[in-house]
C-alpha positions, 0 to 999 in steps of 0.5 A, a space after each residue: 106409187 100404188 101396184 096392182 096385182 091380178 090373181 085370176 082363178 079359172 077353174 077349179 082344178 087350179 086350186 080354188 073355186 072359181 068365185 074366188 079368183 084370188 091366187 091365179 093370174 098377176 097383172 102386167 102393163 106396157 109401160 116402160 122407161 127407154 133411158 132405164 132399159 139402156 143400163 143393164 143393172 136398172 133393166 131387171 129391177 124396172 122390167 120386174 117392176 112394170 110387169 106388175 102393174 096397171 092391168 087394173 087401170 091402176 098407174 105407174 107413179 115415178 116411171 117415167 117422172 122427169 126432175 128439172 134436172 132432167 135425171 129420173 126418180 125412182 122411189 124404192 117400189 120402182 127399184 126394189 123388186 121385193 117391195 114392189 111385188 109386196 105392194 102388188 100382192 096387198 094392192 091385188 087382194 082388195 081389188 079381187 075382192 071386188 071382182 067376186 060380185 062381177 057379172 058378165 056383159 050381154 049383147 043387146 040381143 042376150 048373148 054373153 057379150 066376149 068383144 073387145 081386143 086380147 092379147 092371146 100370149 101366155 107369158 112365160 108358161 111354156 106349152 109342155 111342161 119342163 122335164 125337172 117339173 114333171 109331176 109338178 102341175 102347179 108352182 107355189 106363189 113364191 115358186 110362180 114369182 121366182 120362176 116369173 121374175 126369172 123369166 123377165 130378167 132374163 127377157 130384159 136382157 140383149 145380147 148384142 153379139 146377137 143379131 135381132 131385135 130388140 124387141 123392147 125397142 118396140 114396145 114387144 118383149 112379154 113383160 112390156 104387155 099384158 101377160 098373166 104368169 100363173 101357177 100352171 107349169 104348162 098350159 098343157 092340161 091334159 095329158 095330165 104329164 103336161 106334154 103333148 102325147 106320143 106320135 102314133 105310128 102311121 104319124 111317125 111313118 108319114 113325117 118320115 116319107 115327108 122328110 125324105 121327100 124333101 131330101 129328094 126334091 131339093 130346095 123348094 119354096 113350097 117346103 117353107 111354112 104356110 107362115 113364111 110364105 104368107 098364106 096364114 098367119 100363126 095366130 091360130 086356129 088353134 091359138 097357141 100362146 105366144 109370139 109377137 103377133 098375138 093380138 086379135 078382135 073379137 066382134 058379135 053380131 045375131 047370129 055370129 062371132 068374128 074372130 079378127 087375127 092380126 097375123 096375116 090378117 085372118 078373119 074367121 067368121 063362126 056361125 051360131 044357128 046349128 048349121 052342119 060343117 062343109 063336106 068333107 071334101 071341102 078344106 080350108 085353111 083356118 078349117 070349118 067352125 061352128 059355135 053355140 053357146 054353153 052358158 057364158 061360153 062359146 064353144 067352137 068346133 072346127 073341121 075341115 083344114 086344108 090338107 097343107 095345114 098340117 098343124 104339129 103334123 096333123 091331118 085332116 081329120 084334125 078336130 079342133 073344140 075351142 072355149 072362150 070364157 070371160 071370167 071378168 073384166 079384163 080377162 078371157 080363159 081360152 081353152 082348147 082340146 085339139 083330136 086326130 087319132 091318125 097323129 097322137 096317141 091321144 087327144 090333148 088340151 091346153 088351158 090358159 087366160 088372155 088379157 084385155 088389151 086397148 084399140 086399136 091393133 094394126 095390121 100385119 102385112 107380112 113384110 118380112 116374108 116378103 124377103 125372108 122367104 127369098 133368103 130362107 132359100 138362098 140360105 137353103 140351097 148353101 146348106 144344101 151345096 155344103 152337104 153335098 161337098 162332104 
């Protein structure tokens, strides 16, 4: 059994040049054995395991083998967590090697060429960083691992007092995907403490009248998320990390970038030739974009959001700079810097990496709202009668 192990540098500030892209990003894959997962004792040794390999193309030997018997062999890089991340660890250095002559595809028409399908999901890197972390921006590889193989375990695992999903059942859980773990401890960046800034005092105020309003008007279907009434998707823009709705399209055409969000079916069309954004008076949902080109990267900045969009409290004046970066073959850096000195006390900005993943993604079509909307009320207005008994 041969493991791949991706180690993807991205930026300076994350330890090494970028021409180095040896100690970064681990790779992940989506293979599973459903017969494993069913035994709790061989869900953490398999789930570590798996989400160690094949982001390289490289496969899985002895998951998923059938003996004539019918029973599973497992050999010990399948079973032992230890020898399975040593093996990855040799297998990613000599392949990273050969990713530092890589040079990154154009268009027929001499744009850097970003298309194909990525899973924007973080793994388990949290948005801000931990409290116990809190001068800690960076674990050590064997703090990454530890803290990773952590994470899996625990993401393997069901609790069926709990009434969910199973999301390994359909392929869902991160481990099953392409995630990247990192040596960040947030994907927050800057503020350099890794959490999103205080909220200023007008944006404590105005979220204190919304609330208050909402007491006052009682169960309304308009309070309910723009996501659970349908309206958008939660993949973005911004795109924060995450989620079982994660994966998305990028396609090129002179003079354009689509961006192809399978949450509700978002498409946001960026035009590339200086074009001014809309009048101010114009708000939309996904908000004005505008993209040019920085090198290898395609800069977007986006205005314009509906007044209702409402991101982590936001106005509309919201500006949004986003940066997609391919810094190789499977890998996709996504930057942003979101601003509105009417809600934060400072600007913010994440940094993370998406992976490639393969065609097609399907469509969304917002089932569960459907009846999630209705029992968020009824849920709402019980709530709602028992406050009013006590």
């Amino acid at each position: 059994m041969v493991l791949a192990f991706v180690i993807v540098k991205v930026s300076k500030e994350m330890l090494l040049d970028i021409d180095e892209f040896q100690r970064e990003n681990y790779s992940a894959t989506e293979h599973k054995s459903h017969e494993v997962l069913k035994e709790v004792h061989m869900r953490r040794a398999f789930a570590v395991i798996v989400v160690m390999a094949v982001i390289l193309g490289v496969p899985v030997a002895g998951a998923g083998q059938v003996a004539p018997s019918g029973t599973r062999t497992f050999d010990e890089t399948v079973t032992n967590t230890g020898a399975a991340i040593k093996s990855a660890v040799d297998a990613a250095k000599a392949a990273a090697a050969a990713n530092t002559k890589w040079t990154p595809p154009r268009t027929p028409w001499g744009d850097p060429d970003l298309q194909g399908y990525y899973l924007n999901h973080s793994g388990y890197t949290p948005l801000e960083r931990p409290t116990e972390l809190a001068n800690k921006p960076f674990y050590t590889e064997e703090e990454a691992l530890a803290a990773f193989k952590r994470a899996v375990e625990t993401d393997a695992e069901v609790d069926e007092r709990v009434v969910h999903y199973d999301w390994k059942e359909y392929g869902m859980d991160a481990w099953q995907s392409g995630v990247r773990p990192n040596l960040r401890t947030s994907l927050i960046v800057d503020p350099p403490d890794g959490r999103i800034p205080p909220l200023t005092p007008e944006a404590r105020k105005r979220q204190a009248e919304a609330a208050a309003a909402r007491a006052k008007g009682g169960v309304d279907v308009t309070w309910a998320a723009l996501y659970t009434r349908c309206i958008t998707g939660n993949g973005g823009p911004p795109k924060i990390p995450g989620g079982v709705t994660a994966e998305s399209e990028i396609i090129q055409t002179p003079g354009y970038v689509v961006m192809v969000i399978q949450a509700n079916n978002d498409v946001r069309i960026i035009p590339l030739d200086g074009r001014p954004h809309l009048p101010q008076s114009v708000g939309q949902w996904l908000g004005d974009a505008r993209g040019r080109w920085d090198g290898n990267t395609l800069v977007v900045e986006t205005t314009n959001f509906h007044k209702e969009r409402n991101f982590r409290g936001s106005t509309v004046g919201l500006k949004l700079v986003e940066r997609y970066t391919l810094v190789g073959p499977q890998t996709m850096r996504y930057e942003f810097t979101v601003t509105d000195p009417t809600t934060w006390t400072r600007p913010w900005s994440i940094d993370s990496v998406w992976p490639r993943i393969e065609a097609p993604i399907y469509e969304f079509a917002c089932h569960e709202q459907n009846y999630g909307l209705m029992n968020w009320a009824t849920g709402s207005q019980i709530r709602e009668a028992e406050a009013a008994k006590k």
